[in-house]
Gaussian input, Z-matrix of N, CA and C with variables (Angstrom, degrees):
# hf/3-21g

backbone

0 1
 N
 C     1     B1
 C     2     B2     1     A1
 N     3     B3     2     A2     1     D1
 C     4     B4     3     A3     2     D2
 C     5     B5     4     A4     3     D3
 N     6     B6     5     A5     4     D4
 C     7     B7     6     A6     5     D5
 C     8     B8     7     A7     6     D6
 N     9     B9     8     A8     7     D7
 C    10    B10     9     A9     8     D8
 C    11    B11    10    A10     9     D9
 N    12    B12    11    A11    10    D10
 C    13    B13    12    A12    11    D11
 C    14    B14    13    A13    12    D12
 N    15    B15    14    A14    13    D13
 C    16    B16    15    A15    14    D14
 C    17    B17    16    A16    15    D15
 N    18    B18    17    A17    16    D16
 C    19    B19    18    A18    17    D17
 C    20    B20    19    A19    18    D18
 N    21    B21    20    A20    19    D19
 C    22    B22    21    A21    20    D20
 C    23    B23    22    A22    21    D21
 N    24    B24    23    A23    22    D22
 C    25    B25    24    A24    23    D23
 C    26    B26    25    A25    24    D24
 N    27    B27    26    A26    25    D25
 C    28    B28    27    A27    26    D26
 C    29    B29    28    A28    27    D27
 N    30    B30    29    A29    28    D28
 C    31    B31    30    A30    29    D29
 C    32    B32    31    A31    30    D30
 N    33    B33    32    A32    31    D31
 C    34    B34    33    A33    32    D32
 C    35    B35    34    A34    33    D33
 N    36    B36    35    A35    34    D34
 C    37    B37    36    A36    35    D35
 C    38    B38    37    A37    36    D36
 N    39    B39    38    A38    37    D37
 C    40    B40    39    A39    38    D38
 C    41    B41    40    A40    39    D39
 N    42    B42    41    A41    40    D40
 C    43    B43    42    A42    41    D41
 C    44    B44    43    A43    42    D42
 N    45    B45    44    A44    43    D43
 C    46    B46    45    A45    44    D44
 C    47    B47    46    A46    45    D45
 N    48    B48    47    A47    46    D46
 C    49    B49    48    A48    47    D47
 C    50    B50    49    A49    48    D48
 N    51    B51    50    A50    49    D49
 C    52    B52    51    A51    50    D50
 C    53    B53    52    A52    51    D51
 N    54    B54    53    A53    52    D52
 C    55    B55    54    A54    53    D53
 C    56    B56    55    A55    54    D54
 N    57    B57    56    A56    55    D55
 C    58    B58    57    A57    56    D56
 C    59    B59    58    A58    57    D57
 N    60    B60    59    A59    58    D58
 C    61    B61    60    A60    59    D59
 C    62    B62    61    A61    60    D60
 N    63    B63    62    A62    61    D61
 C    64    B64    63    A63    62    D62
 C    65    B65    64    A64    63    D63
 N    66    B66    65    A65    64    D64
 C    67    B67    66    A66    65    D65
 C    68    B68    67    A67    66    D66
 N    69    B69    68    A68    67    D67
 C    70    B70    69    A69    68    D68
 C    71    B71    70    A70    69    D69
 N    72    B72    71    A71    70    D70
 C    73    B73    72    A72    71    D71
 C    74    B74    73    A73    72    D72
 N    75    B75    74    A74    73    D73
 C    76    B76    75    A75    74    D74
 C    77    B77    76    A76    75    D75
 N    78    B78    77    A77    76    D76
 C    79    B79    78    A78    77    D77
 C    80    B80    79    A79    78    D78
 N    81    B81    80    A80    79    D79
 C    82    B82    81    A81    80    D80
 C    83    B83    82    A82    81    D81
 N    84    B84    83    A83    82    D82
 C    85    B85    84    A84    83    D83
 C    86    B86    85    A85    84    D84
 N    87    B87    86    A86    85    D85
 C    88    B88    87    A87    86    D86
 C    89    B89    88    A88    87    D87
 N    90    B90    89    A89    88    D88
 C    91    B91    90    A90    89    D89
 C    92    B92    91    A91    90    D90
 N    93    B93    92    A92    91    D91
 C    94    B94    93    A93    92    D92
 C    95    B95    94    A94    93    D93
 N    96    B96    95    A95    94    D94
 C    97    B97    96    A96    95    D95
 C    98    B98    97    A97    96    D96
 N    99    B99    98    A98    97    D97
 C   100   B100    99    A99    98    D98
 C   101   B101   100   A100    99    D99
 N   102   B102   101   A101   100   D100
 C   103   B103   102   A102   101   D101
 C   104   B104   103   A103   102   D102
 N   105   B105   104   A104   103   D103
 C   106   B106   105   A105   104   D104
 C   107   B107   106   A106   105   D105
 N   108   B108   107   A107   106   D106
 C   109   B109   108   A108   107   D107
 C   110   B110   109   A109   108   D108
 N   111   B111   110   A110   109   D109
 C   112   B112   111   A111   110   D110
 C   113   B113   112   A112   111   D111
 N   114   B114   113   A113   112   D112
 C   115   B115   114   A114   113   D113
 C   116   B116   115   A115   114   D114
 N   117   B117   116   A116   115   D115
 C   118   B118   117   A117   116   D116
 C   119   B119   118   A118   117   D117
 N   120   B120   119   A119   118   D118
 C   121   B121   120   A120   119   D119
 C   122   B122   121   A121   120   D120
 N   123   B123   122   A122   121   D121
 C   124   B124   123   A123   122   D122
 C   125   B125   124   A124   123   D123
 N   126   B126   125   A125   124   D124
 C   127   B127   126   A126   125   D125
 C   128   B128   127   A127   126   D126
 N   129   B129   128   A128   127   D127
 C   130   B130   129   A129   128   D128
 C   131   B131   130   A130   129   D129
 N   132   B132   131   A131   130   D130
 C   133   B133   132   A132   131   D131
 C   134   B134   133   A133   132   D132
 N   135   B135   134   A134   133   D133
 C   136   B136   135   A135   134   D134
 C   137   B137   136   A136   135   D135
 N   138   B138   137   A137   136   D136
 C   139   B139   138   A138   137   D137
 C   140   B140   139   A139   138   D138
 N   141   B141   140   A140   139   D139
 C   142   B142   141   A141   140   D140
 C   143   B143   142   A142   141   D141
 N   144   B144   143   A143   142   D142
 C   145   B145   144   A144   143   D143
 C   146   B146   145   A145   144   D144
 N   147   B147   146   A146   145   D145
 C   148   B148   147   A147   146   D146
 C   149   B149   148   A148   147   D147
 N   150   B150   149   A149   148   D148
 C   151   B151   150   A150   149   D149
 C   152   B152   151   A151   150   D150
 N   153   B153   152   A152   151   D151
 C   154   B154   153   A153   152   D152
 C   155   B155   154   A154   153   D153
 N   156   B156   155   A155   154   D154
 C   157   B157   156   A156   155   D155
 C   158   B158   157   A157   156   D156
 N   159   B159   158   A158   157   D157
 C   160   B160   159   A159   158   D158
 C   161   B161   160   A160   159   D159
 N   162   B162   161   A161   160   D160
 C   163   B163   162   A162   161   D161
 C   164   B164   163   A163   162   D162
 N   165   B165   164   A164   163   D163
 C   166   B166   165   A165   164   D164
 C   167   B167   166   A166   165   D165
 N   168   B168   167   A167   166   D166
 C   169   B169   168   A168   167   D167
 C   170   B170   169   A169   168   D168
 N   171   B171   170   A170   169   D169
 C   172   B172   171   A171   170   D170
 C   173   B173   172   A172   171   D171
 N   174   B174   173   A173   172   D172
 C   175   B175   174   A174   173   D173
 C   176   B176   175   A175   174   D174
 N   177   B177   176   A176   175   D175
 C   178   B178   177   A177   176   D176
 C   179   B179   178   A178   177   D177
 N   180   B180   179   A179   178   D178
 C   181   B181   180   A180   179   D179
 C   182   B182   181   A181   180   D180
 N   183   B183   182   A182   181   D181
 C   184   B184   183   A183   182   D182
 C   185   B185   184   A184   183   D183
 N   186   B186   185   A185   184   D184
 C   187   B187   186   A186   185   D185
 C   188   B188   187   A187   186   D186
 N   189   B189   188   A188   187   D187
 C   190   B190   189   A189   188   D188
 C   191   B191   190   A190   189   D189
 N   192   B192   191   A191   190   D190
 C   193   B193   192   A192   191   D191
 C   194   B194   193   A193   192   D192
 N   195   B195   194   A194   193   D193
 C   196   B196   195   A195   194   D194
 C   197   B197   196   A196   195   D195
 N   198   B198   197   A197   196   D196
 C   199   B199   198   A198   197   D197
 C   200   B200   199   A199   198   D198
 N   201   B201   200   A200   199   D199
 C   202   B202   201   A201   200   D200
 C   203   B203   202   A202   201   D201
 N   204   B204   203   A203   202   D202
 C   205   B205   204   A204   203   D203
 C   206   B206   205   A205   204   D204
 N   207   B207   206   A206   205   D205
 C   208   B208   207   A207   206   D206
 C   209   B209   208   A208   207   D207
 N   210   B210   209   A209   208   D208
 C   211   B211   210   A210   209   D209
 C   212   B212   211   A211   210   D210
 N   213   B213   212   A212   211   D211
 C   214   B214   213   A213   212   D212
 C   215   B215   214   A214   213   D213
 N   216   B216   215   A215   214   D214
 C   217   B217   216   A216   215   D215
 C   218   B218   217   A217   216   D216
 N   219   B219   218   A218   217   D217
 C   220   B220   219   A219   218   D218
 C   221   B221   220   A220   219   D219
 N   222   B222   221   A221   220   D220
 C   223   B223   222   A222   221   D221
 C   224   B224   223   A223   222   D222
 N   225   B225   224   A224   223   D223
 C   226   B226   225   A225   224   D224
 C   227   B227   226   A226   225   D225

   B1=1.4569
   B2=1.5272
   B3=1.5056
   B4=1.1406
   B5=1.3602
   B6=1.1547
   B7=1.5921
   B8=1.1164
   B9=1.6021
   B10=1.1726
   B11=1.7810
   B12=1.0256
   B13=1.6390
   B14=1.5032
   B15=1.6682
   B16=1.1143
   B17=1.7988
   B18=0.9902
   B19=2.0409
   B20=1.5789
   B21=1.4485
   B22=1.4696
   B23=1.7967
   B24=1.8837
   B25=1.4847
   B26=1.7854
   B27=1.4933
   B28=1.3069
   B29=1.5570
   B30=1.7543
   B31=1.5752
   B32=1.7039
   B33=1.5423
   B34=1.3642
   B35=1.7590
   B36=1.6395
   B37=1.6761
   B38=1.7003
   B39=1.1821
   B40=1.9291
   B41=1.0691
   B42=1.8801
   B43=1.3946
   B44=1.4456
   B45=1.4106
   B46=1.3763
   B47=1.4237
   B48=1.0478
   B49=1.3444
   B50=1.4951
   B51=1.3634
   B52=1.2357
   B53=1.4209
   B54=1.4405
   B55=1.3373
   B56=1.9767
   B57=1.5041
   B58=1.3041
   B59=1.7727
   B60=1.7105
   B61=0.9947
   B62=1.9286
   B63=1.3577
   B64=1.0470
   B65=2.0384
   B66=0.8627
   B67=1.7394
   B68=0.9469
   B69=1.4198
   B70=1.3401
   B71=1.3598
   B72=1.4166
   B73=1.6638
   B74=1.4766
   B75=1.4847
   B76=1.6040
   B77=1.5480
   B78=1.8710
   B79=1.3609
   B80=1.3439
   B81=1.5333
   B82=1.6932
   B83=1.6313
   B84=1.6134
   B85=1.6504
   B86=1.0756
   B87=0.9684
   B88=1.8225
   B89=2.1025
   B90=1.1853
   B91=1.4029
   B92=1.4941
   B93=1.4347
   B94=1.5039
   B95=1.4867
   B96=2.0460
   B97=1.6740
   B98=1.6806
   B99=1.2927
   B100=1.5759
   B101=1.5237
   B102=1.0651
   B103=1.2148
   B104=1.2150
   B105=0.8984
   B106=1.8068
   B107=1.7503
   B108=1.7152
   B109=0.6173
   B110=1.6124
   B111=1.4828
   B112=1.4145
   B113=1.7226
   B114=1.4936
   B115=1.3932
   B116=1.4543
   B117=1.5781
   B118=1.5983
   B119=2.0362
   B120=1.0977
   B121=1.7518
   B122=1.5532
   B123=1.2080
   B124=0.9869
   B125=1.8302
   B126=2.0114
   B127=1.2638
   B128=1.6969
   B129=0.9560
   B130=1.4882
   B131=2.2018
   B132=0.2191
   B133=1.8151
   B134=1.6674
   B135=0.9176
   B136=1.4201
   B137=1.4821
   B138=1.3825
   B139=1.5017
   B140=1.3605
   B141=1.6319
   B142=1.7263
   B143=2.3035
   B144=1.1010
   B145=1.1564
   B146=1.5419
   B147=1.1860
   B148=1.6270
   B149=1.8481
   B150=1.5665
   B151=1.6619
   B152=1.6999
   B153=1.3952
   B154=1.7391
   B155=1.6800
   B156=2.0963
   B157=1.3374
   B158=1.4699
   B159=1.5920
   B160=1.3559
   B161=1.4580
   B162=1.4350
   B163=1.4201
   B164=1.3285
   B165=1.4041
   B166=2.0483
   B167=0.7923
   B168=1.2687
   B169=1.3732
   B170=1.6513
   B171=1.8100
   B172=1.7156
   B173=1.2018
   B174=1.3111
   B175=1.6862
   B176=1.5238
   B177=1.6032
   B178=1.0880
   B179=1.5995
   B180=1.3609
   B181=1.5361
   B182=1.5563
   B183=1.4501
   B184=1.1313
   B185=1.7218
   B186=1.3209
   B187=1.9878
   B188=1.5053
   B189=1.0194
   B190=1.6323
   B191=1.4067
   B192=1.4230
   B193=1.6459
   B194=1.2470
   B195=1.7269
   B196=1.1515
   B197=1.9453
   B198=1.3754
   B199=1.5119
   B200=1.8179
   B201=1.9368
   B202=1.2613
   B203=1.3460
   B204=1.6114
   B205=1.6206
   B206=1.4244
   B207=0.7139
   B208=1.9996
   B209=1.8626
   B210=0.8698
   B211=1.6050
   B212=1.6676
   B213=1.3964
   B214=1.5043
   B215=1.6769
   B216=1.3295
   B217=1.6918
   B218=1.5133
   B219=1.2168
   B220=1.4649
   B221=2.0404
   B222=1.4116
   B223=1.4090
   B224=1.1297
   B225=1.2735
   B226=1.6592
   B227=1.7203
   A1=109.10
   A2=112.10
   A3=104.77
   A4=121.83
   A5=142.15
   A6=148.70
   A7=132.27
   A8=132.43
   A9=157.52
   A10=105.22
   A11=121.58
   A12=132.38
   A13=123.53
   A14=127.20
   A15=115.41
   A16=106.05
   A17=107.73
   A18=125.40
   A19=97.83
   A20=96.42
   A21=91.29
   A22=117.34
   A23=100.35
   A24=91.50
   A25=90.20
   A26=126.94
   A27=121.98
   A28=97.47
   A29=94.86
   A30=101.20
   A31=114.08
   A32=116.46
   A33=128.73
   A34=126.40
   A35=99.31
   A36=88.41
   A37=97.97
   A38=131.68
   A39=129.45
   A40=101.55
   A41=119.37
   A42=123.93
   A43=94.32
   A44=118.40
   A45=153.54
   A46=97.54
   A47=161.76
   A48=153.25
   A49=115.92
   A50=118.32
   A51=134.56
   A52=147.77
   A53=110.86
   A54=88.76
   A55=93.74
   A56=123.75
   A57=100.97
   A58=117.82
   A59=113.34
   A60=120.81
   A61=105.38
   A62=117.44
   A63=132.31
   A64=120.85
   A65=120.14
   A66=130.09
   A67=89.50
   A68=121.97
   A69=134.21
   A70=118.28
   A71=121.88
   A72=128.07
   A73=102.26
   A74=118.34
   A75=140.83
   A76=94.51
   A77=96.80
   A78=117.80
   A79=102.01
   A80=103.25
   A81=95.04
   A82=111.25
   A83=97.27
   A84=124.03
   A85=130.96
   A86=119.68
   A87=126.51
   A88=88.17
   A89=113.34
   A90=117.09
   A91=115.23
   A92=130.78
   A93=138.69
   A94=130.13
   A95=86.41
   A96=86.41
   A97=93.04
   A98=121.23
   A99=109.97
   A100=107.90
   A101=138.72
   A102=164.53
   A103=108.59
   A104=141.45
   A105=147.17
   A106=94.77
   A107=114.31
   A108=118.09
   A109=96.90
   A110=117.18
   A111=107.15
   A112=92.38
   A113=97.99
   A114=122.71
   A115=111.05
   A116=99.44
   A117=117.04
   A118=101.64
   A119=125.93
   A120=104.87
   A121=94.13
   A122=118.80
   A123=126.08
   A124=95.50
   A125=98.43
   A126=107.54
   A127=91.57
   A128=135.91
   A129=113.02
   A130=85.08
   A131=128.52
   A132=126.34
   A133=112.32
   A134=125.42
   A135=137.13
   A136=119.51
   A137=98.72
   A138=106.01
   A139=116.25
   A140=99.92
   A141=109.77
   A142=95.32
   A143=105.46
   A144=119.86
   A145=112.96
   A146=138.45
   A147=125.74
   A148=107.92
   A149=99.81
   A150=117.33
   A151=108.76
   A152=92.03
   A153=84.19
   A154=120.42
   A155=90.71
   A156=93.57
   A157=107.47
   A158=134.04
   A159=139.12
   A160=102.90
   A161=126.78
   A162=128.94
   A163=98.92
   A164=87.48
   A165=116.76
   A166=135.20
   A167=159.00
   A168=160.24
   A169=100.32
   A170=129.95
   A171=119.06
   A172=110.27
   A173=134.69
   A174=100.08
   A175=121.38
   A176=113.51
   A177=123.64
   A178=123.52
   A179=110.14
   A180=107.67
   A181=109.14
   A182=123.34
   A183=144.25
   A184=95.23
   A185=100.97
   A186=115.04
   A187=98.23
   A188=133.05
   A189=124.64
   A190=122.44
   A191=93.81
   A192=107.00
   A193=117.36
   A194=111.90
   A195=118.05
   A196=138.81
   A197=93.77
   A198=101.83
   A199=98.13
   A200=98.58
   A201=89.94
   A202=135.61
   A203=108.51
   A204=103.44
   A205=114.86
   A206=122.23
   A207=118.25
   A208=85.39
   A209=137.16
   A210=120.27
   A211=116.29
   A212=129.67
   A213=127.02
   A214=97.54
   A215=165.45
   A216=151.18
   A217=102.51
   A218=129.01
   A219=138.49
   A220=100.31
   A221=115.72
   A222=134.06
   A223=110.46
   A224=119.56
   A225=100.54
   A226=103.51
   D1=137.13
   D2=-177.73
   D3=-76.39
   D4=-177.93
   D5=164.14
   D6=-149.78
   D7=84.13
   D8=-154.09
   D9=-98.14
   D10=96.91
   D11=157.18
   D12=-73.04
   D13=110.46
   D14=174.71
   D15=-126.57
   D16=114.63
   D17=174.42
   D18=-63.51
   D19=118.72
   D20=142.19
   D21=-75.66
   D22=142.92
   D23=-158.94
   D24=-123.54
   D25=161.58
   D26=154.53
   D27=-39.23
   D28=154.14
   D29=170.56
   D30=-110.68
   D31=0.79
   D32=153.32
   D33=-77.64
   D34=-51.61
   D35=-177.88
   D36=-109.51
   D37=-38.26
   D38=174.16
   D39=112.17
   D40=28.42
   D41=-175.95
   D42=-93.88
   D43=152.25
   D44=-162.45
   D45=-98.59
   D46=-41.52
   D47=-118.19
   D48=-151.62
   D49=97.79
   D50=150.69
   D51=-54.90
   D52=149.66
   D53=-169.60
   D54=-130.46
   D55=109.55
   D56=-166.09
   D57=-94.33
   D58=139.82
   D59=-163.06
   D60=-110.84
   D61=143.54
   D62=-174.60
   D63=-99.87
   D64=123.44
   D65=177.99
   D66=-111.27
   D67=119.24
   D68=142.27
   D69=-95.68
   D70=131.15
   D71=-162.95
   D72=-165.54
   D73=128.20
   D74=156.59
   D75=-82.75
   D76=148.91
   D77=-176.73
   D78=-135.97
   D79=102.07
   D80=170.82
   D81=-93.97
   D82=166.98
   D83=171.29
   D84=-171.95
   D85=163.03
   D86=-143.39
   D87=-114.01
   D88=117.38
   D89=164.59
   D90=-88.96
   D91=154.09
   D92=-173.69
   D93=-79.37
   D94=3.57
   D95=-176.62
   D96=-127.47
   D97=25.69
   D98=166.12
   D99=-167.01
   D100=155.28
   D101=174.41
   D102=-57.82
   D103=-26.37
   D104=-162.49
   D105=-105.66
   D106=172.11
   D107=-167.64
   D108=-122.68
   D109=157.23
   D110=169.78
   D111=-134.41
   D112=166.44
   D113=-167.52
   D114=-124.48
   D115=159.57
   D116=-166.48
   D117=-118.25
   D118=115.84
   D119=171.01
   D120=-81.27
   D121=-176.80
   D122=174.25
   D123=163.55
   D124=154.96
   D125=-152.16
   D126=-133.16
   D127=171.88
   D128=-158.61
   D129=-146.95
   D130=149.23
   D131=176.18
   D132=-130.00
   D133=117.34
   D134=171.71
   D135=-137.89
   D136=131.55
   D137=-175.44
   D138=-123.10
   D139=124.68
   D140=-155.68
   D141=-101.09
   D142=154.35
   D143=-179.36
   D144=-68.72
   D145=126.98
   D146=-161.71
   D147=-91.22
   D148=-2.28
   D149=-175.62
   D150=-98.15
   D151=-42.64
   D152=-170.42
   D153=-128.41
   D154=-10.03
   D155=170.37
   D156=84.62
   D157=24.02
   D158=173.09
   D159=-87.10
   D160=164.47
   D161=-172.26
   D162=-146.56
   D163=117.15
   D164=153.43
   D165=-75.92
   D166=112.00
   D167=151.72
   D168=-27.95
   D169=163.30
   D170=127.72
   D171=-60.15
   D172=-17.62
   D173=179.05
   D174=-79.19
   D175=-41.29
   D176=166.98
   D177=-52.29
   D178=-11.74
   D179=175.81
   D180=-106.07
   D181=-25.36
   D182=-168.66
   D183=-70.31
   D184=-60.82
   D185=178.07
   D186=-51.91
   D187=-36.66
   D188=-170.75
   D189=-96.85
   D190=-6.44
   D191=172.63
   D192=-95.58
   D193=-28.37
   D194=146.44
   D195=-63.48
   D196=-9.52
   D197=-172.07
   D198=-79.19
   D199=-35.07
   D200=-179.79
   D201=-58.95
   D202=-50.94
   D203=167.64
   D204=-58.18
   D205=-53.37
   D206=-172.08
   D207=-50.61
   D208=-51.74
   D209=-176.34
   D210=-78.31
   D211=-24.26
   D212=154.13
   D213=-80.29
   D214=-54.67
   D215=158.01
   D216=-13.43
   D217=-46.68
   D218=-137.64
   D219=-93.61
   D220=-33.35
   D221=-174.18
   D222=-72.61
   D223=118.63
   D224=165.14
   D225=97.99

């Protein structure tokens, strides 16, 4: 059986290796049935390149990890 490995890589230097960084941020807003405000936590994830220092989103790595199977599905 074969065994094919593909890295998601920076798309500036083709370095392999991440380094993942955390945003922590509250989201306030005002709802239409009370006076007070209520809040959202939320954590934000970004992953910076440990070579050149470029930054990924998960979606942007998630979409390219997906590009891979739909292009190994597609072979054969």
């Amino acid at each position: 059986m074969e065994l094919i490995e593909k890295y998601f890589e920076c798309s500036e230097c083709k370095n392999r290796n991440f380094k993942q960084i955390y945003n922590f941020l509250m989201r306030f807003h005002t709802v239409n049935f009370s006076d007070g405000l209520i809040y959202d936590r939320l954590t934000n994830e970004v992953y910076e390149c440990t070579q050149c220092g470029k930054s990924y989103t998960r979606g942007q790595i998630e979409d390219k990890l997906v590009e891979f199977r739909k292009s190994r599905n597609s072979i054969g």
